[in-house]
C-alpha atoms as a printed R data frame, in Angstrom:
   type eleno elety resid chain resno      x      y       z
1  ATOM     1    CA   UNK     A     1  9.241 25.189 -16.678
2  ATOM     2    CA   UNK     A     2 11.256 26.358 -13.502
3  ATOM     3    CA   UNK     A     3 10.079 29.895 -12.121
4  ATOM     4    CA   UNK     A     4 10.708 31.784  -9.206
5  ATOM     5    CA   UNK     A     5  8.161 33.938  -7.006
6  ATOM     6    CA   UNK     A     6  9.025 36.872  -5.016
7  ATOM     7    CA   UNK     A     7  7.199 39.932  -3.161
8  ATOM     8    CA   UNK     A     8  7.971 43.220  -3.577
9  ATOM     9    CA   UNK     A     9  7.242 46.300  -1.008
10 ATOM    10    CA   UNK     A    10  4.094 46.611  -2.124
11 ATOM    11    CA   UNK     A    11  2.984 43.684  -1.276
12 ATOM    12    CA   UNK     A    12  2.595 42.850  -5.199
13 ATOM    13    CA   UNK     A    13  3.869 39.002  -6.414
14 ATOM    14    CA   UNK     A    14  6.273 38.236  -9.120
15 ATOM    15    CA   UNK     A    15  6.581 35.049 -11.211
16 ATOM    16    CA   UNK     A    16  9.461 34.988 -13.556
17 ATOM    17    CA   UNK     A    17 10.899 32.877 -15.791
18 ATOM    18    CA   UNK     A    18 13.010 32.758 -18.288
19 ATOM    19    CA   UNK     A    19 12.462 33.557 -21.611
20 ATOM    20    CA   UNK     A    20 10.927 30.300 -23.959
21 ATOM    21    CA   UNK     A    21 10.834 28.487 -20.299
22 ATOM    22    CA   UNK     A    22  7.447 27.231 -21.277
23 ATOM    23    CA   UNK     A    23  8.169 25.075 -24.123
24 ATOM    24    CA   UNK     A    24 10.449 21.460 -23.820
25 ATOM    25    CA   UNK     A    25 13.455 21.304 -21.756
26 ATOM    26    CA   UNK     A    26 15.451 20.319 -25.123
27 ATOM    27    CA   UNK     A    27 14.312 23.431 -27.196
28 ATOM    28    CA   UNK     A    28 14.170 26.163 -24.313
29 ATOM    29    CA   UNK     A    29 17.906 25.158 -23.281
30 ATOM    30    CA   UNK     A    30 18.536 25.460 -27.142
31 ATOM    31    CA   UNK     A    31 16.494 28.435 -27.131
32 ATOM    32    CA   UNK     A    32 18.540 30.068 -24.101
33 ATOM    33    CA   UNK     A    33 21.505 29.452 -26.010
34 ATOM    34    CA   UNK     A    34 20.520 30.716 -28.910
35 ATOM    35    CA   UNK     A    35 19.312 34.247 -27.438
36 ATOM    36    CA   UNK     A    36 21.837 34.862 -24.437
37 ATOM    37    CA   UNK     A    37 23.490 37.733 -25.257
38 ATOM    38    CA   UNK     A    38 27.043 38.195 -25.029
39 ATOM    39    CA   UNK     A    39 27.768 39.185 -21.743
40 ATOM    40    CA   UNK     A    40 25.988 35.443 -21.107
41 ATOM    41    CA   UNK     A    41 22.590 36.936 -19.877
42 ATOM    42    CA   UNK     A    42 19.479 35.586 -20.638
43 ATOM    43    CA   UNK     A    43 15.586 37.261 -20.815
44 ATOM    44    CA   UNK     A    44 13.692 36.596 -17.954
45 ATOM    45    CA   UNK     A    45  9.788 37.600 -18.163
46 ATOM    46    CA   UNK     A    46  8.462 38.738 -14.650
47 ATOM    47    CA   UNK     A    47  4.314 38.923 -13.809
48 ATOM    48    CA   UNK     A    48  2.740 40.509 -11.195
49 ATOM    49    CA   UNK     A    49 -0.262 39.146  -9.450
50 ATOM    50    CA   UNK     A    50 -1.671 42.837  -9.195
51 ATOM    51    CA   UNK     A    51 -1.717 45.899 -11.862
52 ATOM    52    CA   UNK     A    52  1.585 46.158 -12.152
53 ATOM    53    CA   UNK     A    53  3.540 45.621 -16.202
54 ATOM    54    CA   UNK     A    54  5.209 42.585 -16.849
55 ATOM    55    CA   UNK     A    55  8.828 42.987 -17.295
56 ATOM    56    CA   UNK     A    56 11.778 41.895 -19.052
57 ATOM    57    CA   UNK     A    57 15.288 41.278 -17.630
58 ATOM    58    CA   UNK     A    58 18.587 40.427 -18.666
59 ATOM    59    CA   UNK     A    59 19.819 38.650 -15.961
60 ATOM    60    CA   UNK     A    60 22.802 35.726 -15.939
61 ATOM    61    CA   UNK     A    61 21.834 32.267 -17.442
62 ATOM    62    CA   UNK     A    62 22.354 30.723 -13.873
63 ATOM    63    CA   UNK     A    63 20.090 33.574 -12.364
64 ATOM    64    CA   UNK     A    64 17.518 30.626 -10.350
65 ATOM    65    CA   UNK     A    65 19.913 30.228  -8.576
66 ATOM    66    CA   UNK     A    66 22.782 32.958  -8.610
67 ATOM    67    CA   UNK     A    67 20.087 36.189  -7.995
68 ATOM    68    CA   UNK     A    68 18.968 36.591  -4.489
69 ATOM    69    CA   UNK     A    69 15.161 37.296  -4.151
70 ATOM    70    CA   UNK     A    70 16.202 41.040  -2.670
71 ATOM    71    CA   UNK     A    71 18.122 41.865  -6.330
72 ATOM    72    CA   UNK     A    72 15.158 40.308  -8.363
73 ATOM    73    CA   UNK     A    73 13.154 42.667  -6.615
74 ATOM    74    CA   UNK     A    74 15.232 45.291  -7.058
75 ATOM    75    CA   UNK     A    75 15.697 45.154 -10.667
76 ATOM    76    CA   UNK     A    76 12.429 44.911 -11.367
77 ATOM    77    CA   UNK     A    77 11.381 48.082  -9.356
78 ATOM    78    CA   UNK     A    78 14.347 49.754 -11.335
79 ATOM    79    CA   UNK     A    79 12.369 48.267 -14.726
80 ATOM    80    CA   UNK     A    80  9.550 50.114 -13.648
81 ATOM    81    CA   UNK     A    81 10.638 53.108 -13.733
């Protein structure tokens, strides 16, 4: 399971990760396929380390690499309200 960390402004952490990223390399890329939408985005589940909801992003299927840590924060804050 690949999964990205980043820090908000508040200090609060964020692990995300795709969508059916915990289960076997074979059926999450099958999974991915089968639920990226059609504007080829993909769920991504972020957790905070603190109080905060976990949220849910559509974000592109290469977004480990293709989302700087600045926009991941940044559309999460924007999920939150």
């Amino acid at each position: 399971m690949t999964q990205r960390e980043v820090t908000d402004n508040e200090n609060t952490t964020w692990t995300c990760v795709q969508a059916y990223g915990t289960i076997s390399k074979e059926n999450a890329d099958k999974a991915a396929e089968l639920t990226e939408d059609t504007n080829g985005e993909v769920t991504v589940v972020c957790t905070p380390s603190g109080g905060a909801q976990t949220v849910r992003l559509q974000l592109p299927k290469d977004w480990l690499e293709a989302v700087s840590d600045e926009e991941l924060v940044n559309q999460i804050t924007a999920q939150q309200q």
